[in-house]
N, C-alpha and C positions, 0 to 999 in steps of 0.2 A: 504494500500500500504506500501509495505517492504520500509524505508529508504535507500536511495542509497549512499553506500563508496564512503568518500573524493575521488575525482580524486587529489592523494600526487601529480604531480608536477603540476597541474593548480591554487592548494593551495598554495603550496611553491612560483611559480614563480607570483603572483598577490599578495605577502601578503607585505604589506610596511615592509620594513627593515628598519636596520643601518648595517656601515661594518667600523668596527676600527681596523682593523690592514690589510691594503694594501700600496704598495710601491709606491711612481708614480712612478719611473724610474723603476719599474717591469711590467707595463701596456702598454709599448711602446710596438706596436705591429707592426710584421714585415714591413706591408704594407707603415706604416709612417715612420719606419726607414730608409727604402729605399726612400723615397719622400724627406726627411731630409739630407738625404747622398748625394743625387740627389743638392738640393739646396744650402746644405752646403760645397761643393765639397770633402767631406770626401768618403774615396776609403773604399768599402768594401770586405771583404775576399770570399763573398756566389753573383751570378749571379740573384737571384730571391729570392723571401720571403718564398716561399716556402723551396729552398737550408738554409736556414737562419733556419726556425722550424724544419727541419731536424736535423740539428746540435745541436738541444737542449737536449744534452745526458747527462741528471745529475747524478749522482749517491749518492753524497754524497751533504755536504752544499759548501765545497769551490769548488768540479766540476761547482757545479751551479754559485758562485761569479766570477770565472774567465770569462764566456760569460755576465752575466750580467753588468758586468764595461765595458767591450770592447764594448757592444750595446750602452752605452751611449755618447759615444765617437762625434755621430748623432747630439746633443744637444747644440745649440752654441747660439743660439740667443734668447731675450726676446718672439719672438713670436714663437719657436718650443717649450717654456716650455707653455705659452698659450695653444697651439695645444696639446700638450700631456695631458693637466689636461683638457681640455675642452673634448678631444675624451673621458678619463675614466670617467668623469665625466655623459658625453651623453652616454655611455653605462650603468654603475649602475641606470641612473632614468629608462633606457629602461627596467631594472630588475625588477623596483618599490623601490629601494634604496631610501628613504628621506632624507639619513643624512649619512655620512662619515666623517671617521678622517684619514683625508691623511696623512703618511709617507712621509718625503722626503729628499733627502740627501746631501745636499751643497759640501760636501766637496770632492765628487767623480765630481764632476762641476768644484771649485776652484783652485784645483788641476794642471787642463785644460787649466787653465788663465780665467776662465769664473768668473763674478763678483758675487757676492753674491746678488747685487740690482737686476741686469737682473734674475736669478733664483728668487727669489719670488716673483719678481714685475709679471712675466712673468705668473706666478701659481694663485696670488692673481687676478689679471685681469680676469681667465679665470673662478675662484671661484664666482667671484661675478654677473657672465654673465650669470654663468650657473644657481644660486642659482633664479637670474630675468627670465631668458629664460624657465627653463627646473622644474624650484621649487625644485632642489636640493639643500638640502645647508650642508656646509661643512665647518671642521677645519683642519686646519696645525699643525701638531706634527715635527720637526728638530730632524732626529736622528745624530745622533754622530757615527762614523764607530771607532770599537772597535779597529782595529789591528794598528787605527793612534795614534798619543800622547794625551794625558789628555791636554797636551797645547794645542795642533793642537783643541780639542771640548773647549776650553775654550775660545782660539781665534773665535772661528764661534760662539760661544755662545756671545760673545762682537759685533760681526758683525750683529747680529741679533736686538740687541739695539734698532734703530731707526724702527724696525718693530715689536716691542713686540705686537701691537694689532692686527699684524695679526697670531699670534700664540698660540695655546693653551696650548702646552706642548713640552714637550724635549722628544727622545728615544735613543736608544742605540742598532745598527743593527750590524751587516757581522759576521768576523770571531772571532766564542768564544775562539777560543783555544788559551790557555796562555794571554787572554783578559780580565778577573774576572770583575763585576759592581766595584769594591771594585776600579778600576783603573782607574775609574772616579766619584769615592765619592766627591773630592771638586768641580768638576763642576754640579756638581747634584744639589747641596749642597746653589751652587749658584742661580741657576734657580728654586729652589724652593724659595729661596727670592726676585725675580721677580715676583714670584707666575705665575709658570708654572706648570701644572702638570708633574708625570713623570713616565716612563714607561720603560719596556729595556725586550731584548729579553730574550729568555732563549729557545733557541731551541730545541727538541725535540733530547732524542740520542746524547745530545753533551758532551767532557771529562768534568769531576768533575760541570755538570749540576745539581746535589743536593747542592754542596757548592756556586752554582752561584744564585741558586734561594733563599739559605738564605740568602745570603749578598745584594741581591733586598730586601729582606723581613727587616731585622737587622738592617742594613749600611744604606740602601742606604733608604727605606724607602718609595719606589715606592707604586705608586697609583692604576698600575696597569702591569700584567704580558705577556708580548707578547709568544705565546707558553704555555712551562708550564707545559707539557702533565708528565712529570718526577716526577711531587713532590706528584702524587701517590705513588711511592714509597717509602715516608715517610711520618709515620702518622702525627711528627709534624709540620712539613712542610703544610699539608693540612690543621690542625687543625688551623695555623697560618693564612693561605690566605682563610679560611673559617671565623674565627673572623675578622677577616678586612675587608671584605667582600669585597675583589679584584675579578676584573673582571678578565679570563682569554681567551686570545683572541686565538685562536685555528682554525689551519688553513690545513683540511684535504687532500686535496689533492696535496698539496707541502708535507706537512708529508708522503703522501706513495712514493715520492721519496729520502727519507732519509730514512725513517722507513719499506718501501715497503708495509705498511699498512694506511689507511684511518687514520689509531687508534676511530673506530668506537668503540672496547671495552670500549678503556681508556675514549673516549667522556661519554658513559653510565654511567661509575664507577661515572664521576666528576658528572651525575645528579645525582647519586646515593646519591651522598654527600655533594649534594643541594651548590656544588661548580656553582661560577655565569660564565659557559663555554659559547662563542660567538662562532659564527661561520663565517667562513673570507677567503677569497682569495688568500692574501701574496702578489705573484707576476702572477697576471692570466694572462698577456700575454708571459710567460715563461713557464707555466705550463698546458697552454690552457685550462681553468679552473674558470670562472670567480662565483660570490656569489651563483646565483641560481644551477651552475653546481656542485658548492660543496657540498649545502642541496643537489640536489638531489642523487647524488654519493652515500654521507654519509648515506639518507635515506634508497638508495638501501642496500647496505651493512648491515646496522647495522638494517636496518628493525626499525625505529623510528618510535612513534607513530607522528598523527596530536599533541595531546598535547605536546610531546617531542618538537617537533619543533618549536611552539608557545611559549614553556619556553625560547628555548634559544636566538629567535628572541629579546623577550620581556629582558634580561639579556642582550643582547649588548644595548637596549635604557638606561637600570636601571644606565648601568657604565659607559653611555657616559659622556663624562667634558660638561655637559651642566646644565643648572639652573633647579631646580627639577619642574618646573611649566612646561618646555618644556615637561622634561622627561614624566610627565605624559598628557600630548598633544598626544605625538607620542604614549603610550601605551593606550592612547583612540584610536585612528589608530588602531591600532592592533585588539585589542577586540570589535568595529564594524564590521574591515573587515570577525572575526574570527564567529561573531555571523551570518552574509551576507552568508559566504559559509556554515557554519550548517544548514541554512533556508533552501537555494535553494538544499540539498541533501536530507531534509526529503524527 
């Protein structure tokens, strides 16, 4: 009897992952925005959720930041941030997700008059419910929104003090332009003396995105690179985050809304160059898109092998901030399940 071909998305969507680079306040999804709005008495501009994903017309990165702050608007109390990290939370284990490194952004909150306790008290409750309830478990990465002051991240980086053990690491999100890592090197700077890790974007298509990814690489000295997809473009650049052996977290289907491609190529090149590429979400209730929706997209497109996809599963555990006993836990997960579906197709 002839072997029977992987069925690609019963593989993809059954195989235990990780997902480190998603936003929560990009996962709020219409339906609880409106429930939120509804309880919060916050008025909104769209009649139905449906009117609301309509309206999701991005084309560039700041088309998309302009609806994405005004959704959050919803977000007022310790139990709508519960609610929001409990529902993505209950969605990725439903993927087969193990393990996440959530995004989150205070200071698009504080800004609001919302407190900085209520915001992760609100996240960490819903982390630890789900981690008992659902056996996902998960860290908090605090990014810093580029277009605010170096004081304004250094002030939230001080407000975070009294919660450093629920935090893994610091990042560095929104609008790149005229924002360089370089213009928050002493709060980086800082929170690596915390011993936090550190990470910052570098989106894909954005101005002078080759001199932002060597001032994460030089300056700033990051752990690990959100996007990224650009520093193909220079070999030393790659030769760099290839000796360092940075992870890069790479997020296809938010990219073909800037790039109008998957960049299913540029994914290839980076295995090509045994560059350590994840695969990741961003913000899947914006881009209606969530982990499995992305391997499978990507798969169609770029036509990946089963091993293809097992590498870069197993590369988002390699680069998780997690203790190397775990890491190899979760890539025992991997290589049972991978060995499970090769049986059952001979």
């Amino acid at each position: 009897m002839q072997p029977q071909p992987l069925d690609m998305q019963q593989f993809i969507c059954n195989m235990p992952k990780a997902e480190l680079h998603v936003h929560l306040e990009g996962t709020l999804e219409p339906e609880l925005s409106f429930a939120l709005a509804t309880k919060n008495n916050i008025p909104l501009e769209y009649d139905t959720p449906e009117q609301l994903v309509a309206a999701y017309d991005f084309h560039d990165l700041p088309s998309f930041l302009k609806i994405y702050y005004a959704g959050m608007n919803v977000l007022q109390q310790e139990e709508d941030f519960y609610q929001l990290t409990w529902d993505y939370l209950a969605k990725a284990a439903s993927e087969n997700i193990v393990y996440v490194e959530l995004f989150f952004d205070p200071q698009a909150h504080t800004c609001r008059g919302v407190s900085f306790e209520t915001i992760i008290t609100g996240i960490h409750k819903a982390q630890l419910d789900a981690e008992q309830k659902l056996g996902i478990r998960s860290q908090l990465i605090m990014c810093f929104l580029r277009e605010l002051s170096a004081e304004s991240a250094m002030e939230h980086l001080k407000l975070a003090m009294p919660y450093l053990p629920w935090l893994v690491g610091v990042g560095l999100d929104s609008n790149e332009q005229d924002n360089p890592p370089a213009k928050f090197a002493a709060v980086f700077e800082y929170a690596r003396a915390l011993d936090l890790k550190l990470t910052m974007h570098c989106d894909v298509n954005q101005q002078n995105t080759l001199t932002h990814i060597k001032q994460c690489l030089d300056d700033i000295q990051v752990d690990r690179i959100d996007h990224g997809v650009n520093a193909l473009q220079d070999p030393a650049l790659l030769a760099s985050i290839k000796q360092k052996q940075l992870g890069l977290t790479v997020c296809p289907v938010s990219n073909r809304f800037v790039a109008q491609s998957l960049t299913s190529n540029e994914i290839r090149q980076m295995l090509e160059h045994d560059l350590l590429v994840t695969i990741n979400s961003d913000d899947p209730a914006y881009f209606r898109a969530y982990l499995n929706d992305n391997f499978l997209a990507l798969q169609k497109e770029g036509h990946f092998s089963a091993q293809d996809i097992v590498t870069m599963v197993k590369n988002a555990f390699n680069v998780a901030w997690l203790k190397d006993t775990e890491i190899s836990q979760y890539l025992y997960q991997v290589d049972l399940y991978v060995k499970q579906a090769q049986y059952q197709a001979a």
